[in-house]
C-alpha positions in Angstrom: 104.9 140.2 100.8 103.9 137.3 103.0 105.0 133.7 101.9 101.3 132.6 101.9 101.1 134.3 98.6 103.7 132.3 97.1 101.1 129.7 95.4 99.8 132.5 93.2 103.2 133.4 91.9 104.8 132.3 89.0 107.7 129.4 89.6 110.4 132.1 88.6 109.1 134.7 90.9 108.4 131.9 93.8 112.1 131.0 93.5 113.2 134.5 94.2 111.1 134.9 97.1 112.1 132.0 98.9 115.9 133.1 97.9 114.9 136.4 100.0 112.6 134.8 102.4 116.0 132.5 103.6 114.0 129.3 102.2 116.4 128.4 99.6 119.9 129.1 99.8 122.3 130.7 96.4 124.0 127.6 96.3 120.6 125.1 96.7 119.1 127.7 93.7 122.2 126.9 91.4 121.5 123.5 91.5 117.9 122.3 92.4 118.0 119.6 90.3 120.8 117.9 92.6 119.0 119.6 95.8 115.9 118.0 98.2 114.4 120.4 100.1 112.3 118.6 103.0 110.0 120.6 105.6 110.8 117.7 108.3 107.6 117.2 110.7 109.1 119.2 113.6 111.9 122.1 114.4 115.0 120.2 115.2 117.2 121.5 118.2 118.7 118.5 119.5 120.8 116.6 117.7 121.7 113.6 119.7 119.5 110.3 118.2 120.8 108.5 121.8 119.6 111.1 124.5 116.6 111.6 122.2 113.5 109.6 121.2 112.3 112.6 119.1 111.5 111.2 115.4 113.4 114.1 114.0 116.2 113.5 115.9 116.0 109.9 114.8 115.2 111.3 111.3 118.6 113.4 111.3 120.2 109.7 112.7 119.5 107.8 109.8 121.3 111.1 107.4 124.4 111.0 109.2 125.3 107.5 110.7 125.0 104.0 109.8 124.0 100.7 111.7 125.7 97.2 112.8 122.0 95.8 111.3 119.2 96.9 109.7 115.3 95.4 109.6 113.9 95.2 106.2 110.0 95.8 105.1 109.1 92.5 105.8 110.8 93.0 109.2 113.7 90.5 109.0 116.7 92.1 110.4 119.9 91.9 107.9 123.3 92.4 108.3 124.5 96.6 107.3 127.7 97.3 108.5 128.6 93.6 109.7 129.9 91.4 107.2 129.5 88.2 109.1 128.5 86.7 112.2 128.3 83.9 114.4 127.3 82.2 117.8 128.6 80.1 120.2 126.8 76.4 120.8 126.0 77.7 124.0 124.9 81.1 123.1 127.0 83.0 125.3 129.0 84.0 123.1 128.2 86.1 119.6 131.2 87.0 117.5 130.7 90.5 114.7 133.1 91.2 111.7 132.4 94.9 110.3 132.8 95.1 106.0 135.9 96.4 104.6 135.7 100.1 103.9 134.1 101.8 106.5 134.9 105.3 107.2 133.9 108.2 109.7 133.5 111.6 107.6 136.4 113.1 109.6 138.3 110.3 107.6 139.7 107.4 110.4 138.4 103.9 109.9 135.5 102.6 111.5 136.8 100.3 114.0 135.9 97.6 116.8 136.4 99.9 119.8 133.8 102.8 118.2 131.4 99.9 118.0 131.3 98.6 121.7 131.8 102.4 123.1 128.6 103.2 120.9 126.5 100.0 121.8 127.4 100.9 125.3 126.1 104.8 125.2 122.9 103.1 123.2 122.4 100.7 125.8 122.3 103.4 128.8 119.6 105.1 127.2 117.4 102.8 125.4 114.7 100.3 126.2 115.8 97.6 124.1 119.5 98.1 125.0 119.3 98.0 128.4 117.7 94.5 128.3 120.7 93.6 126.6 123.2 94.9 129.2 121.7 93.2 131.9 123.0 89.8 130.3 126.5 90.6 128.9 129.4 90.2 131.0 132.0 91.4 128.8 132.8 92.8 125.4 135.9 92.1 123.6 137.8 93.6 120.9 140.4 91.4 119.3 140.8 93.2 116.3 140.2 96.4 114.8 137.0 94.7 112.6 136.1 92.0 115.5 133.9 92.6 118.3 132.4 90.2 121.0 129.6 90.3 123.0 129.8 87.7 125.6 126.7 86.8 127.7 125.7 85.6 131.6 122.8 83.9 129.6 121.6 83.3 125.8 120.1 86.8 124.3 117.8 85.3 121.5 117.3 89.1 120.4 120.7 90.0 119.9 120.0 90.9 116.1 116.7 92.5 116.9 118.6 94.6 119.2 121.4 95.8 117.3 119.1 95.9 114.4 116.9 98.1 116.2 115.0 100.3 113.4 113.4 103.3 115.5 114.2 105.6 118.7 116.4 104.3 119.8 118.6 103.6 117.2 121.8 102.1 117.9 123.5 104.2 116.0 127.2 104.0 115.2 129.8 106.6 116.7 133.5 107.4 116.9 134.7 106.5 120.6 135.8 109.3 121.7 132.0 111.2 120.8 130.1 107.6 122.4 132.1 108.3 125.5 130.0 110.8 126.4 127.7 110.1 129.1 124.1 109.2 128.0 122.7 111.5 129.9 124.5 114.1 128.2 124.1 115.5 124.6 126.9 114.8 122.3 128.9 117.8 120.8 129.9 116.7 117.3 127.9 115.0 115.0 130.0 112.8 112.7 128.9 109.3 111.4 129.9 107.2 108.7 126.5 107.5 107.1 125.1 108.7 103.6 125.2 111.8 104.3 127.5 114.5 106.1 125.7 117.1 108.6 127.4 120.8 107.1 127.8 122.2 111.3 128.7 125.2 109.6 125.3 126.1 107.7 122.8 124.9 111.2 120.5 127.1 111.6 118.0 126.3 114.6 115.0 126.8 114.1 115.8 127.8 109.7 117.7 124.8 108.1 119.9 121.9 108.5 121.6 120.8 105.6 123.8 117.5 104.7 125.8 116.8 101.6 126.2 113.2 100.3 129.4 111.2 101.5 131.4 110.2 98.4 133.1 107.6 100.3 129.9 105.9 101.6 129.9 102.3 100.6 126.9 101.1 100.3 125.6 97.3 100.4 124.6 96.1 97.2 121.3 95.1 97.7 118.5 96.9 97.1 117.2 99.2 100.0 114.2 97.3 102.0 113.2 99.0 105.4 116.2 100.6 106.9 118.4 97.1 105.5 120.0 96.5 102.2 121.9 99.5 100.1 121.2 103.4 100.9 122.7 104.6 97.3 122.8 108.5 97.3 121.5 110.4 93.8 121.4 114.0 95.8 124.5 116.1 96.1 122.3 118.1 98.9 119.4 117.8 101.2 118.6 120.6 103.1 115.5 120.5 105.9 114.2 123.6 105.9 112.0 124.7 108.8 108.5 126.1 108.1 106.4 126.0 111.3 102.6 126.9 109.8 101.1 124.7 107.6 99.3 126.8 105.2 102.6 127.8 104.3 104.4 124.7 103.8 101.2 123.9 101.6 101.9 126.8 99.2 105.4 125.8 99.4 105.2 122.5 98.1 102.6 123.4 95.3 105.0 126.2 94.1 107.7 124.0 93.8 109.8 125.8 96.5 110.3 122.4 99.0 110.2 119.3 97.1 108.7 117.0 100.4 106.5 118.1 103.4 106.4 115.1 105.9 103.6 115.3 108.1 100.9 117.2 106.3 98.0 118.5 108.7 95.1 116.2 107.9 92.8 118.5 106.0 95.2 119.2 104.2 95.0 115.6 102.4 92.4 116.3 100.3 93.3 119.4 98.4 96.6 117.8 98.2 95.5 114.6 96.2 93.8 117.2 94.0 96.6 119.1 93.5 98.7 118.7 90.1 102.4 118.3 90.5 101.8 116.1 94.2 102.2 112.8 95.1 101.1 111.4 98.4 103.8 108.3 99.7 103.1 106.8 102.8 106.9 106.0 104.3 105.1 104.3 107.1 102.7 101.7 106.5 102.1 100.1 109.6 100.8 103.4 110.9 101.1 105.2 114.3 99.8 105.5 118.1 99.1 108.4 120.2 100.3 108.2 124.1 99.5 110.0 126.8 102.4 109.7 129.1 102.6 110.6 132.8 105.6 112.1 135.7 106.0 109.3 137.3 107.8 110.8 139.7 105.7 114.0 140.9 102.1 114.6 142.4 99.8 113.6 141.8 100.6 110.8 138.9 102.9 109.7 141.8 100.4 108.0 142.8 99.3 104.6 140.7 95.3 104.8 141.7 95.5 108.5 140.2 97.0 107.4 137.4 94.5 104.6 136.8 91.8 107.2 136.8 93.4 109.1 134.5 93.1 106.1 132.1 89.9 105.6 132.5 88.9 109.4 132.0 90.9 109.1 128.0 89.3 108.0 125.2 90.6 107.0 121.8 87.5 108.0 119.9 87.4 111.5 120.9 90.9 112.3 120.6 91.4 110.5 117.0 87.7 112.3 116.0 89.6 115.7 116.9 93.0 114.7 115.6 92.8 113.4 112.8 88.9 113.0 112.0 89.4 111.9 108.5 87.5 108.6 107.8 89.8 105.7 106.8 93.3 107.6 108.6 92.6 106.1 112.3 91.2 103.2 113.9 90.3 102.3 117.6 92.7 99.6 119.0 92.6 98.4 123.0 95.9 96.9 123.0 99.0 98.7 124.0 101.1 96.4 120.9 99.4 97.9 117.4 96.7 95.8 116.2 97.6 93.8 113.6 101.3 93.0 114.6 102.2 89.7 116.8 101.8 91.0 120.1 98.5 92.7 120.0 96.3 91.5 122.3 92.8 93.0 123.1 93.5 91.3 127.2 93.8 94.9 128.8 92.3 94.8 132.1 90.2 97.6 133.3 91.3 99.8 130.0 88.5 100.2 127.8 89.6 102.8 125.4 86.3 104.6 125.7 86.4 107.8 128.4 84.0 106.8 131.7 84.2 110.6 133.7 81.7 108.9 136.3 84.1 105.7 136.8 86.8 108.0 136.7 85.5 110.3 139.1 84.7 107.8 141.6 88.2 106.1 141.2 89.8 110.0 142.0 88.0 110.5 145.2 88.6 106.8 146.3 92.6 107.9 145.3 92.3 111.0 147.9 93.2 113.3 145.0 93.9 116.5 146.2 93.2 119.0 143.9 96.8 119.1 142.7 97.3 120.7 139.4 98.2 118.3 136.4 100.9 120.6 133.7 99.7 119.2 130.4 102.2 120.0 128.1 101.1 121.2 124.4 102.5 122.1 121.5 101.3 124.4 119.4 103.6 123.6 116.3 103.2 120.1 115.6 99.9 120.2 114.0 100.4 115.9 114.0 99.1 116.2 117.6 98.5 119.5 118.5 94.8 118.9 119.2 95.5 115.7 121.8 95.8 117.9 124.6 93.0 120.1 123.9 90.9 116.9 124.1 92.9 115.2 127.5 92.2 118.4 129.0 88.7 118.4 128.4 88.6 114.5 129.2 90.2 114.9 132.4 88.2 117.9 134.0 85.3 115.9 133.6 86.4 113.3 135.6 87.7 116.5 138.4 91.4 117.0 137.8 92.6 120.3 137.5 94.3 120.5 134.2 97.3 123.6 134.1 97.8 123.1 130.1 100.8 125.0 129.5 101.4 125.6 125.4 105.4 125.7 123.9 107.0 124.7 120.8 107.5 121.3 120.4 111.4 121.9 120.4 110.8 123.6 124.3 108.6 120.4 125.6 111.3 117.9 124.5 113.8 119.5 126.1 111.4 120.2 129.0 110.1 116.6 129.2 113.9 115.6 130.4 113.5 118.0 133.2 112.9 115.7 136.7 112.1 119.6 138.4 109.2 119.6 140.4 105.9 121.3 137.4 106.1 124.7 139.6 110.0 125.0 138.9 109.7 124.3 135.5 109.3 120.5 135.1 106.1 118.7 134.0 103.1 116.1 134.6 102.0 115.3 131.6 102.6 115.0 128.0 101.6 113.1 124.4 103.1 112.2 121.5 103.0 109.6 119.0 105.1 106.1 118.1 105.2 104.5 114.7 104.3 100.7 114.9 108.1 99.6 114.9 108.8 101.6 117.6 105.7 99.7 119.7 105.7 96.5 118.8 107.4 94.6 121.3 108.1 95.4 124.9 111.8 95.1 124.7 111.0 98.5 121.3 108.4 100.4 123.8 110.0 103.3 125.6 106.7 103.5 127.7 107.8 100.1 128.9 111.3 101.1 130.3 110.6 101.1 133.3 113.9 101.6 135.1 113.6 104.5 137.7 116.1 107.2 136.8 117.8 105.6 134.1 114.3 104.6 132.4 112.3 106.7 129.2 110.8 110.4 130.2 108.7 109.5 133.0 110.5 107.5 134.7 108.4 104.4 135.7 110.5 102.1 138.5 108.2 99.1 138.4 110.6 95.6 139.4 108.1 93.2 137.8 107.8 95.0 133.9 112.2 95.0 134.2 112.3 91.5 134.8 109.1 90.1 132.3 111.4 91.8 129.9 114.7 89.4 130.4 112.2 87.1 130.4 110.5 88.0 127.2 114.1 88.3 125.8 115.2 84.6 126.6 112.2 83.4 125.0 112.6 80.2 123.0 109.0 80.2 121.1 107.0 82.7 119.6 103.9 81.1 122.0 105.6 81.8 125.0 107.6 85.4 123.7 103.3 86.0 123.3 102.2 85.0 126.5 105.4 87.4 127.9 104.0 90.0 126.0 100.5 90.1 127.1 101.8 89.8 130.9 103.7 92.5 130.1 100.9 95.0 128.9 98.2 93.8 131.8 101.4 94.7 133.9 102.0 98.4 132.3 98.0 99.0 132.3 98.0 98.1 136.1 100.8 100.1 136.5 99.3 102.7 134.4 102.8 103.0 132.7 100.6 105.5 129.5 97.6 105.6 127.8 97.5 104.6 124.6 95.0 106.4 122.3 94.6 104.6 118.8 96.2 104.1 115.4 96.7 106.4 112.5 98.5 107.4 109.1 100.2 110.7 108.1 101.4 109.9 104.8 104.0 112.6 103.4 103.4 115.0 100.4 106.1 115.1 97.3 106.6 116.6 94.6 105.7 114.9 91.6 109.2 114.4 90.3 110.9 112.8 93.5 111.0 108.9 93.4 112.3 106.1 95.4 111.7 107.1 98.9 112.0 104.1 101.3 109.0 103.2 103.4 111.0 102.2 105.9 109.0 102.8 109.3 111.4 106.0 110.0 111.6 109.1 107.0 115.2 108.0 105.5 116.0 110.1 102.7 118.7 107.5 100.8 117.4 106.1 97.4 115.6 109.6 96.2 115.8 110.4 93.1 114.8 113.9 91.9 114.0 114.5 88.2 
């Protein structure tokens, strides 16, 4: 029998499917009550939060490890694993004590020398990070709880940094797993976290699980954002992968999976008609689609293509065909979400709204050459599985020659780290989407690391957007961080660094008897309570 029939079944009879179907495992069944069962918005096959941007990856982060700081709703960062802190007069100089009682799940103490290896693994990788590494000189250990971050020049992000709430994450690791390269994927995957990742029951492409970490101390104060406590009520969680969403639907309403992330957007309104469901929207601020482009192979090699290319996009049609639900989107020019401090509708020769005959005209002037552009799609993340239909159709009418090649969404990012050539199995193009706390600066934007090899999937090398950064970092006044930050997008639209594509919401869909979960800008899964 085919799970789409499980809806019609009786809750007894809907259990012992799933049990056969390899939904639910004997031990989850014996106690449910004590188990969360999450369909988690995309399969999960890497599970490195530091060589990854991927949400779920991220997602799996925040389960397993724990931060130096986190950034509460109101977005005010807060100390998580540091007990105290403080600065030098001439802020060169910041000085970290971690809280008594940290632990790593294999048991050793969370010490000084894990932190600095793991800020320096984040910092090769991310954005944000490497901002910061171009103005430290040294770090310093004098103590097994005491780390120091000494400076060439005052930082007046250091807390934003380290409290960094979204991809990517500067996680916390044991040395001896941060001292793996960044450009390599870690091996083990133990934090000091919540939760404990159970290696043993990972199933790629079926389940990961995690079991709560009795030894976790948790802050005290009540859990805002990814700051304050992360108490644990669940003895399990277990993600279990279900890629079509018809059938996650029926899941949910028979009771099978107690959360479904990202539900497809028709799905919204049988679902707040549906007894026994709750929708919770974990991320407020909402979302933006991206177009993102090789940097580094024909024909986006070439800034005046890639300037056509923007011109050819437009938000309306893509969030029409994406979403299309009145109320769940909104058209926004600037690259920073509007309605957070950096928005700025000063974009240059970006509209938002396609122009084929502009963009046409701007090809030929470019000498485009007929070169095929690989549009990556994929076909099982129904949150933007439509976006390439639409760039596709967007971009042939301006006369580019769109090869869109459809995969998982697993296979693209892997794929998207690929610098091959698109004819020996690399890539041109992709899209995705960014929550609003991953966006809303220049120093959070991936899009905006624009450091050649070493930079996000793309791999921009543009001088000027690099050093506007420090700039923007050593910023005294919120006038002049905002003056930085409007530079900084006219820079990235001249540069053509992404399109971005407009603003949306994909609340999840819960059971009725789960509480407590966070709305913290990433899916956390601390705090949930299930009745």
């Amino acid at each position: 029998m085919k799970r789409r029939s499980l809806v019609s079944l009786s809750a007894h009879a809907a259990l012992s499917m799933a049990l056969s179907a390899g939904l639910l495992s004997p031990l989850a069944a014996h106690a449910q009550a004590k188990t969360l069962r999450v369909v988690p918005h995309a399969n999960v096959t890497i599970l490195d939060p530091i060589w990854s941007t991927a949400f779920v990856t991220r997602n799996h982060g925040y389960m397993i490890y724990d931060t130096l700081f986190g950034t509460d709703a109101s977005g005010a960062v807060k100390p998580q694993m540091v007990d105290k802190w403080n600065v030098s007069k001439d802020n060169l100089t910041w000085t970290f004590t971690l809280r008594d009682g940290l632990e790593f799940h294999d048991g050793a103490p969370v010490t000084s020398a894990d932190v600095v290896a793991s800020i320096k693994r984040w910092a090769s990788r991310d954005s944000f990070g490497g901002v910061l590494a171009k103005t430290v000189t040294d770090y310093a250990t004098p103590d097994a709880k005491t780390f120091v971050i000494k400076l060439k020049q005052p930082f007046g992000v250091m807390l934003e940094a380290l409290g960094k709430p979204s991809s990517n994450v500067p996680f916390i690791m044991p040395a001896r797993i941060a001292a793996t390269p960044g450009s390599e994927q870690i091996k083990d995957n133990i934090g000091s976290g919540p939760y404990k990742f159970v290696q043993a029951e990972y199933k790629p492409g079926e389940k990961l699980v995690y079991v709560k970490n009795d030894k976790y101390q948790s802050r005290s104060e009540a859990p805002s954002g990814t700051a304050g406590g992360k108490p644990v009520y669940l003895d399990r969680v277990e993600w279990v992968i279900i890629r079509d969403p018809q059938t996650q639907f029926n899941a949910l309403v028979a009771g099978e999976v107690d959360i479904i992330e990202q539900p497809t957007f028709e799905q919204y309104a049988s679902l707040k008609s549906t007894k026994g469901v709750q929708i919770v929207d974990a991320q407020p601020a909402g979302l933006q689609y991206i177009f993102r482009f090789n940097h580094t192979q024909p024909p986006f090699d070439n800034v005046k293509i890639r300037q056509a290319a923007m011109v050819a996009l437009g938000q309306a049609e893509h969030l029409k065909a994406q979403v299309g639900t009145p109320g769940m989107y909104k058209f926004c020019k600037s690259m920073f979400p509007c309605g957070t401090p950096y928005a700025s509708d000063n974009t240059g020769y970006y509209t938002g709204s396609a122009d084929p005959k502009k963009a046409a005209q701007m090809l030929k002037d470019a000498g485009y050459k007929g070169e095929p552009v690989l549009l990556m799609r994929p076909t099982d993340l129904a949150s933007i599985a439509k976006l390439p239909l639409v760039a596709k159709q967007q971009l042939e009418a301006a006369g580019f020659k769109v090869d869109m090649q459809q995969m998982d969404w697993a296979t693209l990012v892997a794929r998207r780290a690929k610098k091959d050539a698109p004819a020996a199995g690399g890539w041109n193009a992709f899209m995705t989407a960014w929550t609003a706390g991953d966006i809303q600066n220049p120093l959070t934007m991936a899009m905006m690391n624009a450091a050649g090899d070493k930079g996000w999937f793309g791999w921009q090398d543009d001088k000027q957007i690099e050093e506007l950064k420090v700039k923007f970092s050593q910023a005294t006044t919120d006038a002049e961080k905002k003056k930085l930050a409007e530079q900084l997008q006219l820079r990235a639209i001249e540069t053509a660094s992404h399109v971005h594509l407009g603003q949306y919401n994909n609340p999840a869909a819960l059971r009725d008897n789960i509480s407590g979960l966070v709305p913290a800008g990433a899916q956390v899964y601390w705090n949930i309570k299930k009745n």
